[in-house]
VOPAGU-2260 file (C-alpha; in pm, 1 decimal, decimal comma):
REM VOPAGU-2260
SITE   aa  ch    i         X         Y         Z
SITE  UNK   A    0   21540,5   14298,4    7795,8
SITE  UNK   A    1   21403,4   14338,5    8155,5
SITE  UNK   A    2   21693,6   14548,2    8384,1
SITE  UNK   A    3   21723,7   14518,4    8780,5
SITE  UNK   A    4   21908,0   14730,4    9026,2
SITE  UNK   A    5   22200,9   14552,4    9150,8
SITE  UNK   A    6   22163,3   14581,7    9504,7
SITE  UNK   A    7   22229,3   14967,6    9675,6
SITE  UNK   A    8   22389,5   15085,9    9377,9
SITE  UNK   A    9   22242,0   15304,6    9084,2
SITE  UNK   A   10   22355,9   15043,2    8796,5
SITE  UNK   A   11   22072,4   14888,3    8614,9
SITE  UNK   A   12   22164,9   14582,4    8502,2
SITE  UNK   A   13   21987,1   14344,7    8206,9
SITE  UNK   A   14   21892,3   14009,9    8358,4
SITE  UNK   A   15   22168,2   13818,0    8140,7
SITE  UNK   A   16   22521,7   13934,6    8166,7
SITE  UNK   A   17   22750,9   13864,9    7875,6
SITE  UNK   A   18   23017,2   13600,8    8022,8
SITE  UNK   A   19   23359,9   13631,4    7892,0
SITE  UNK   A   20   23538,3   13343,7    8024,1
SITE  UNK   A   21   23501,3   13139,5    7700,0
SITE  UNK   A   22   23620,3   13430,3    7531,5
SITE  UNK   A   23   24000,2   13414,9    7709,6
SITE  UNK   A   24   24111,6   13138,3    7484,2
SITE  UNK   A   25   24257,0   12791,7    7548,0
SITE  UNK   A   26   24628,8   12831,7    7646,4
SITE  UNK   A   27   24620,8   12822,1    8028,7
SITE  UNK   A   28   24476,4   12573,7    8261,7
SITE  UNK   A   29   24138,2   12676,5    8279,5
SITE  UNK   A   30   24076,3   12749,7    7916,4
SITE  UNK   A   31   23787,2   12646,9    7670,8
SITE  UNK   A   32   23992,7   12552,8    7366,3
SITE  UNK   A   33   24050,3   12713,3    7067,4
SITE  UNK   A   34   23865,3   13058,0    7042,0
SITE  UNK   A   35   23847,3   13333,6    6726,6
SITE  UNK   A   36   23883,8   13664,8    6861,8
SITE  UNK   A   37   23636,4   13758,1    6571,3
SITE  UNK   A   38   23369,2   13541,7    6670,9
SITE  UNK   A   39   23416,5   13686,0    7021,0
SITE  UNK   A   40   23376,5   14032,6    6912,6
SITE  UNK   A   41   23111,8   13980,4    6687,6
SITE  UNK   A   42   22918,9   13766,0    6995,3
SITE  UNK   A   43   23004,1   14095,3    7248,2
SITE  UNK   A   44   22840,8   14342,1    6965,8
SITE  UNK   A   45   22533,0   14133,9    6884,6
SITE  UNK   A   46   22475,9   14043,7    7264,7
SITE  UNK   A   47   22469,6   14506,7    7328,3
SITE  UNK   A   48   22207,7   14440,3    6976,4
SITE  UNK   A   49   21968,3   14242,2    7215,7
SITE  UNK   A   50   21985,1   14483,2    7508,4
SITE  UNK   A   51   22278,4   14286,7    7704,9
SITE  UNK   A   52   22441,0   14590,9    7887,3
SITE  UNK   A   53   22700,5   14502,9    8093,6
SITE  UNK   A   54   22976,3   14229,7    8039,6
SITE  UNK   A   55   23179,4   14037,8    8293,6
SITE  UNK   A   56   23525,7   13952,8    8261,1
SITE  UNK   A   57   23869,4   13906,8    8445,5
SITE  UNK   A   58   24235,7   13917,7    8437,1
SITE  UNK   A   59   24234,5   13598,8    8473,5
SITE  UNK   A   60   24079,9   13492,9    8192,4
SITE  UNK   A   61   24348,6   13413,3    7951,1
SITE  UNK   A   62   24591,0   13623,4    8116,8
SITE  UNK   A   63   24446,9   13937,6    7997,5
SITE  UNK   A   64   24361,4   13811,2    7659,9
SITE  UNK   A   65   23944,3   13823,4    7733,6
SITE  UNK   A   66   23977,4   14190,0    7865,6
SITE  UNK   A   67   24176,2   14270,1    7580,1
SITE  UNK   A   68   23921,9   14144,6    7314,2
SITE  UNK   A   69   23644,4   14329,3    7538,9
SITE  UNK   A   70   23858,4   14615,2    7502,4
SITE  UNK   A   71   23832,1   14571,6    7122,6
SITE  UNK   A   72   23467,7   14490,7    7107,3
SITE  UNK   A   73   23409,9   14842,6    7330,9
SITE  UNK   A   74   23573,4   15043,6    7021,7
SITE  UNK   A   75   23316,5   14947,9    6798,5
SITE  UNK   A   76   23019,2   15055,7    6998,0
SITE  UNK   A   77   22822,5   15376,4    7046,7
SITE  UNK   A   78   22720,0   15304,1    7373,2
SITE  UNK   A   79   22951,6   15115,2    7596,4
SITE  UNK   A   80   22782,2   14889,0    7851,5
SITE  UNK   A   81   22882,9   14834,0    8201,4
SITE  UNK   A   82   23212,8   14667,7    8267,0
SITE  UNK   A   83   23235,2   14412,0    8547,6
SITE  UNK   A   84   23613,4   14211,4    8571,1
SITE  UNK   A   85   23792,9   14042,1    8881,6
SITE  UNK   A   86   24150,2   14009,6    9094,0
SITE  UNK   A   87   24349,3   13818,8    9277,7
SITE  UNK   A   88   24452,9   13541,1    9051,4
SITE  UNK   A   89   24791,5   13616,9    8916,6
SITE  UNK   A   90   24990,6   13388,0    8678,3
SITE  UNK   A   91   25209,8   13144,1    8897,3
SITE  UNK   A   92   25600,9   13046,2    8841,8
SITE  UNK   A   93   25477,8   12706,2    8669,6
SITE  UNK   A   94   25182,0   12922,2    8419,3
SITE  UNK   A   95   24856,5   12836,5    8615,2
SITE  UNK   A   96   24651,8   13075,2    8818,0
SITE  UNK   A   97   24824,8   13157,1    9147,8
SITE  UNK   A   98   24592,9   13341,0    9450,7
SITE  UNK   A   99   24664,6   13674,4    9557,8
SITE  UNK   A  100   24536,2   13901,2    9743,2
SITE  UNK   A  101   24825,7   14150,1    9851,1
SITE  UNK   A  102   24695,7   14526,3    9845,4
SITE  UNK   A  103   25013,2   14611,1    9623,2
SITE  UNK   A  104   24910,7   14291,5    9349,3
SITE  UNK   A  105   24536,5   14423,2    9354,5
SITE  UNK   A  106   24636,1   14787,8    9252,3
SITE  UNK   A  107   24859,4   14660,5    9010,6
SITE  UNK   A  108   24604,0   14419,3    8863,0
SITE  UNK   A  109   24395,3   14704,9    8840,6
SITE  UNK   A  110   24581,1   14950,9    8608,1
SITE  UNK   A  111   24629,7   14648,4    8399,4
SITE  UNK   A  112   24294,0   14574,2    8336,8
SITE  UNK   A  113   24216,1   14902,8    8276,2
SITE  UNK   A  114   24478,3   14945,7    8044,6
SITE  UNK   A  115   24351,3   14616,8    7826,9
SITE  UNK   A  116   23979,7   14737,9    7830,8
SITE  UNK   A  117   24073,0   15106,2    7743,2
SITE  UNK   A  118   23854,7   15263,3    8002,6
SITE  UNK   A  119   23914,4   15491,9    8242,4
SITE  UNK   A  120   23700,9   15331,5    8502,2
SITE  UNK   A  121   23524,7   14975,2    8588,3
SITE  UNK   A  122   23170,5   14997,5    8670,8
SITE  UNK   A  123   23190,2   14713,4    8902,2
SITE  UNK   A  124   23527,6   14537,8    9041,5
SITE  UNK   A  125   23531,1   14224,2    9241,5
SITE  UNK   A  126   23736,5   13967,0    9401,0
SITE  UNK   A  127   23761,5   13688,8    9205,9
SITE  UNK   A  128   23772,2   13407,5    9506,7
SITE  UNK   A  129   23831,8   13477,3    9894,8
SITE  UNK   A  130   24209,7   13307,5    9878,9
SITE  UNK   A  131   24401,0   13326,4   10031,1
SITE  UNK   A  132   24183,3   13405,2   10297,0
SITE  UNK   A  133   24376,2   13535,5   10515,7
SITE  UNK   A  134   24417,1   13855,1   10286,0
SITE  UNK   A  135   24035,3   13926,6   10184,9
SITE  UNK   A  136   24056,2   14232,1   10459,1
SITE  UNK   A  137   24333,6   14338,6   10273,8
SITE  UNK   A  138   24295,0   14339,8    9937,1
SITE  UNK   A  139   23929,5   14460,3    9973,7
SITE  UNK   A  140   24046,7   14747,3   10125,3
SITE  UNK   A  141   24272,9   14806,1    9857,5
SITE  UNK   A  142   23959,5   14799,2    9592,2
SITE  UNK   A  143   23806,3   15040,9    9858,5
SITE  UNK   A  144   24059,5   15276,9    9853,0
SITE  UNK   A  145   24078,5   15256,8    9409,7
SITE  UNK   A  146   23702,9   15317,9    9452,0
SITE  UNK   A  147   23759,9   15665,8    9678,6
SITE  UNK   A  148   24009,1   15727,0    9368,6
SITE  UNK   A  149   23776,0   15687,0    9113,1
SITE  UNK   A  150   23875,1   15407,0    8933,5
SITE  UNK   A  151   23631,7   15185,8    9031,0
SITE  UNK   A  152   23254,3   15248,1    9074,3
SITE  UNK   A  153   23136,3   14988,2    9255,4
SITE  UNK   A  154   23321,3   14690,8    9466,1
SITE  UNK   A  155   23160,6   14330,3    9436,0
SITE  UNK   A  156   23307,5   13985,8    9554,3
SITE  UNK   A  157   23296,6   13649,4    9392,0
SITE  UNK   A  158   23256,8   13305,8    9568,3
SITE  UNK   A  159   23234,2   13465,2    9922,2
SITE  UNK   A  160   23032,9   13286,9   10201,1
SITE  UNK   A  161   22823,8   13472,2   10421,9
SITE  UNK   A  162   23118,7   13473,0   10708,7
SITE  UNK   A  163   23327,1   13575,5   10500,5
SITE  UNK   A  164   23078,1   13894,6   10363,3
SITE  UNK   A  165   23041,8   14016,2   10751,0
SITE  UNK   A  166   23428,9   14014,6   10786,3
SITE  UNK   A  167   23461,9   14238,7   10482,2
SITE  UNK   A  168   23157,2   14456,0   10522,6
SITE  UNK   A  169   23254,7   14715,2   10759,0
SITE  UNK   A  170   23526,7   14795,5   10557,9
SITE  UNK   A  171   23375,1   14894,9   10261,9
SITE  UNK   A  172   22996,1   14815,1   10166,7
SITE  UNK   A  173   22961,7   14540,7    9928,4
SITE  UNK   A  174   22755,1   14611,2    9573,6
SITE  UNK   A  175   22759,6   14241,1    9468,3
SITE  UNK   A  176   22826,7   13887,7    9534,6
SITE  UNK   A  177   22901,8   13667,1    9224,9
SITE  UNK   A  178   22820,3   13285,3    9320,3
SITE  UNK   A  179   22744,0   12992,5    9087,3
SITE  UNK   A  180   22394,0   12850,6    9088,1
SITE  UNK   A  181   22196,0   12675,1    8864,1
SITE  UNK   A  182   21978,0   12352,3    8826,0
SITE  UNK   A  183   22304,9   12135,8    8935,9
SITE  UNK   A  184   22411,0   12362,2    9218,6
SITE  UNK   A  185   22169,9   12549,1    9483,5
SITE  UNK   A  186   22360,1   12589,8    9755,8
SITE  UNK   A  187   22323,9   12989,2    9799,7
SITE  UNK   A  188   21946,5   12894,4    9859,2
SITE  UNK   A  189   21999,1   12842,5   10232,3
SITE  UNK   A  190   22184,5   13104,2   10327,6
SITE  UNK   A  191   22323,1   13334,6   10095,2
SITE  UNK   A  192   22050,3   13470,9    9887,4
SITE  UNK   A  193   21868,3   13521,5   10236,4
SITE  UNK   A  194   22131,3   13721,8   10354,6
SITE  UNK   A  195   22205,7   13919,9   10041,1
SITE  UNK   A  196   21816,7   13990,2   10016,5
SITE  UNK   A  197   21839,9   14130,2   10371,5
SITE  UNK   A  198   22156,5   14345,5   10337,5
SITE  UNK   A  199   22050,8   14502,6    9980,5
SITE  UNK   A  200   22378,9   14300,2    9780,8
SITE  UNK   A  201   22313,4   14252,8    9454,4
SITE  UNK   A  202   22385,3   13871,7    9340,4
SITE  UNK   A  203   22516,1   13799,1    9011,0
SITE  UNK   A  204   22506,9   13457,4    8879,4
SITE  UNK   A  205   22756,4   13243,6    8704,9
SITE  UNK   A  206   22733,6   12884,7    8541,9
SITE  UNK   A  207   22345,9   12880,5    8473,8
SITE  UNK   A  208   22412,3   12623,8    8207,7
SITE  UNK   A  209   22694,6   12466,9    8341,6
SITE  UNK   A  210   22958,7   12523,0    8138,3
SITE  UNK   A  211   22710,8   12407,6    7825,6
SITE  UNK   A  212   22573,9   12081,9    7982,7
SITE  UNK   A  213   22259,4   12226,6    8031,3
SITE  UNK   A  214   22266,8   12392,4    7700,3
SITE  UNK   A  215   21998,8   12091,1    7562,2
SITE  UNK   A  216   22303,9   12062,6    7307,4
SITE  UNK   A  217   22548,3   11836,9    7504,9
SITE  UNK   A  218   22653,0   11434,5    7438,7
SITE  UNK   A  219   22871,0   11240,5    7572,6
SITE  UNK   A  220   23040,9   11244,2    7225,1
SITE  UNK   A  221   23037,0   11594,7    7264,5
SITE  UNK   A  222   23280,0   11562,0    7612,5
SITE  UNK   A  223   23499,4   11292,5    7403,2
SITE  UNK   A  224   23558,8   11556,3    7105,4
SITE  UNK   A  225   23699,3   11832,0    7342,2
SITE  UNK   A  226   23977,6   11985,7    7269,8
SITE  UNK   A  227   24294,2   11811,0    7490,1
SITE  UNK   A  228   24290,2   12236,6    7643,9
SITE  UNK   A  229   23960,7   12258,6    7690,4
SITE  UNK   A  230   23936,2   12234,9    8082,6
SITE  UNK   A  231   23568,2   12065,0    8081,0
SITE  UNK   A  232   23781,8   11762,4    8051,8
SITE  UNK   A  233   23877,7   11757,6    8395,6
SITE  UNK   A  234   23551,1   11867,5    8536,9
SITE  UNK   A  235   23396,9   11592,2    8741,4
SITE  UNK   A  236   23025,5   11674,5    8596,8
SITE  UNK   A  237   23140,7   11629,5    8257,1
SITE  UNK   A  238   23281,1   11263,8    8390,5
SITE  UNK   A  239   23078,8   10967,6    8428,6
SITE  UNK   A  240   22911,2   10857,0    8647,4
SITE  UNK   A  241   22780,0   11242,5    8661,7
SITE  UNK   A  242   22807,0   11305,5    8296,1
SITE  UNK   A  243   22528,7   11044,7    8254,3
SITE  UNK   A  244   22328,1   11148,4    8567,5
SITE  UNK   A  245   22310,8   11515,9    8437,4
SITE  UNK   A  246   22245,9   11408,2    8083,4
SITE  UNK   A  247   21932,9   11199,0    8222,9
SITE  UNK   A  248   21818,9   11538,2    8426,2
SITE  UNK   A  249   21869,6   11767,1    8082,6
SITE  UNK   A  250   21664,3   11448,4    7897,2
SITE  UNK   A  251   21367,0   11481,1    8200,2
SITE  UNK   A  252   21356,6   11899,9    8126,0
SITE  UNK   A  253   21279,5   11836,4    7731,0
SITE  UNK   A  254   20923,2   11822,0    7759,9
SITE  UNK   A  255   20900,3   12134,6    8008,4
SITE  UNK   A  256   21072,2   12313,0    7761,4
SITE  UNK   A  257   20901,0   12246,5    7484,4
SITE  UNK   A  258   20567,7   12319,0    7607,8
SITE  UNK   A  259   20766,7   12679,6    7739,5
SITE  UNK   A  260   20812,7   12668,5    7350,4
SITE  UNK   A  261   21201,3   12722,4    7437,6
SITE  UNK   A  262   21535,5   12497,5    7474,5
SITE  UNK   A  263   21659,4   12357,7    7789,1
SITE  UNK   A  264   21933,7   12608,6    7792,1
SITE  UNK   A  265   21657,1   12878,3    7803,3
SITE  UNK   A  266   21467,7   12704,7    8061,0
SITE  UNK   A  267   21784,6   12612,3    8286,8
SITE  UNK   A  268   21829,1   13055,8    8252,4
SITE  UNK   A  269   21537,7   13141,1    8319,4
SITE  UNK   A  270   21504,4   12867,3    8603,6
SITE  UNK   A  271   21842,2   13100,9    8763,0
SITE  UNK   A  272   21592,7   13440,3    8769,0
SITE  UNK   A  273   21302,5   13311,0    8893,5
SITE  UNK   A  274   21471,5   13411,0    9218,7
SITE  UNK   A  275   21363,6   13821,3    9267,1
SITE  UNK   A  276   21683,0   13804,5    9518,7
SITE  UNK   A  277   21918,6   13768,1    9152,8
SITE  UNK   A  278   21996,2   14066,7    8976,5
SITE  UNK   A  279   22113,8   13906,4    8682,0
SITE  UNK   A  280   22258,5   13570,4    8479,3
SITE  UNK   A  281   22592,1   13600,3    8369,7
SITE  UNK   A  282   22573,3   13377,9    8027,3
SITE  UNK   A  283   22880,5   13292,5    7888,3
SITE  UNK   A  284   22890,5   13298,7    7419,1
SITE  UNK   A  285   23180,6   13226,1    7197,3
SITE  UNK   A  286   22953,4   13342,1    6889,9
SITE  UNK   A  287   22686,9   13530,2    6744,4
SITE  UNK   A  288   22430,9   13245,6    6719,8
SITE  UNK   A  289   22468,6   13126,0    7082,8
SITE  UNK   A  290   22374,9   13502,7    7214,4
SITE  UNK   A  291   22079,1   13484,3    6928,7
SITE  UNK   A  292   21983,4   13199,9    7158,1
SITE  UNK   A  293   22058,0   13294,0    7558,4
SITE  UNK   A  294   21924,6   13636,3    7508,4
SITE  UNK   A  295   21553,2   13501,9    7489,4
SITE  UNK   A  296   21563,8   13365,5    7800,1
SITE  UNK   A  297   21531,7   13746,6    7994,1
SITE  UNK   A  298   21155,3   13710,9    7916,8
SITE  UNK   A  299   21065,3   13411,7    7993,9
SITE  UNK   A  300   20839,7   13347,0    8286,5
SITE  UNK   A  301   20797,2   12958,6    8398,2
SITE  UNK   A  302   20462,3   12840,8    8561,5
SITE  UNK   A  303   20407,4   12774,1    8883,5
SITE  UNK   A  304   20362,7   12423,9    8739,6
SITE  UNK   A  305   20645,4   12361,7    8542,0
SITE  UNK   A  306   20866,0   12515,1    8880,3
SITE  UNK   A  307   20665,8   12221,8    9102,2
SITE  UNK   A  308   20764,5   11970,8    8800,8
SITE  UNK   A  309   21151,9   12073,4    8802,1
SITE  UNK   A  310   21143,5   12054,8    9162,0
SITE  UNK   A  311   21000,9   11684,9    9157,6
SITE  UNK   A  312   21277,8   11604,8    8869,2
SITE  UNK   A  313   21536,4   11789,3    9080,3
SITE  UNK   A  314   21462,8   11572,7    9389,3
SITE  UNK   A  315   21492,0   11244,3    9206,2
């Protein structure tokens, strides 16, 4: 699997990240439903198998539980790969993801997640989202200063605007930026993958495939069979009238796959790297067979052609 540098830093990373939201189970708000641990574990060690090295989690995810099954999958390998998680989303009074950003909360949320991974140090710690905003100066200092202490290698951000990049840059330099972007969403086109390209930040990916809609796989019967906790239920795209727009666009991408001689979930990830300013696509698997599947998608190059075709199905 093809590696690129994320951004001024000396990590290496493989053009698809293992995503471990999926992974954090289905009890709390923003869950995926019921989840095996074993599956999860067996997906981590056969994504390494394919030359996936670094995984990205958070805290957040499950409250704890994903890092903690990462933390179990990491005992079984020979080689551990690079270790990417998030702060600043704590649980709230009521259960569901509260924001904070307090420098106290961060260092705490830090021990903790080392604790659950059983590692001594993350490779690459970010802030999950800039809220509340008011405290991004402060709790990025906070990773700063856990950096300088050698718990953390490098210090990334997730769902930051440009704006809101300059504000924390001269406080600490930023490795990453972790924004979603795929076929649905390309708003980090005008501005932010410009800016990250000038300033050497590395720019990892989330959401490629949507959450699965761009998988190839999905149905409407599909969205009607989710799980009452799985959170897609609530998400607008999977919703008509967008579930049946997007199904249409997936339907329009068939044949450019198949002459790619891959799936529409392969084409929508490798659609994501075309860009040389993205380090990597962070991929999220809940088994063996779907990593069997997203892995192949590091290698593939589309034609200039088939790029001028998506654009012309993109525009409508």
């Amino acid at each position: 699997m093809r590696t690129r540098t994320l951004g001024h830093t000396d990590l290496q990373f493989s053009a698809i990240g293992f995503g471990a939201w999926a992974i954090g189970g289905g009890d709390w708000k923003f869950g995926w439903g019921p989840q095996d641990d074993n599956d999860s574990i067996a997906a981590i060690h056969r994504a390494v198998d394919l030359g996936v090295n670094w995984i990205d989690t958070a805290a957040v995810y499950g409250f704890g539980h994903s890092e903690e099954v990462v933390g179990r999958a990491l005992k079984g390998l020979s080689q551990r790969p690079f270790i990417a998680t998030k702060c600043g989303r704590v649980k709230g009074p009521d259960g569901a993801p509260m924001a904070h950003l307090k420098r106290a909360s961060v260092l705490a949320e830090l021990d903790a997640s080392l604790k659950r991974l059983g590692v001594d140090v993350i490779d690459l710690y970010q802030i999950h989202w800039p809220q509340p905003e008011e405290d991004i100066e402060e709790g990025w200092g906070a990773i700063a200063d856990a950096v300088k202490a050698g718990k953390v290698r490098y210090a990334g951000v997730c769902n930051f605007n440009v704006a809101q990049l300059q504000r924390i840059m001269p406080i600490h330099p930023v490795a990453s930026v972790q924004p979603p972007y795929n076929l649905l969403n390309r708003d980090i086109e005008c501005d932010l993958l410009p800016f990250c390209a000038a300033h050497n930040i590395g720019v990892v990916v989330y959401s490629p495939m949507v959450k699965g809609l761009l998988s190839g796989k999905w149905t409407r019967e599909r969205t009607e069979a989710l799980p009452a906790n799985d959170h897609r239920r609530n998400d607008l795209r999977f919703i008509e009238p967008q579930l049946s727009a997007n199904l249409a666009i997936v339907d329009r991408l068939r044949p450019i796959a198949q002459k790619h001689g891959c799936t529409v979930g392969q084409l929508a990830i490798a659609w994501v790297l075309r860009r040389p300013e993205v380090t990597s696509a962070i991929v999220g698997a809940r088994n063996a067979a779907q990593v069997n599947e997203t892995a192949q998608a590091s290698d593939l190059v589309l034609s200039a052609e088939h790029l001028a075709e998506i654009e012309r199905i993109l525009a409508g």
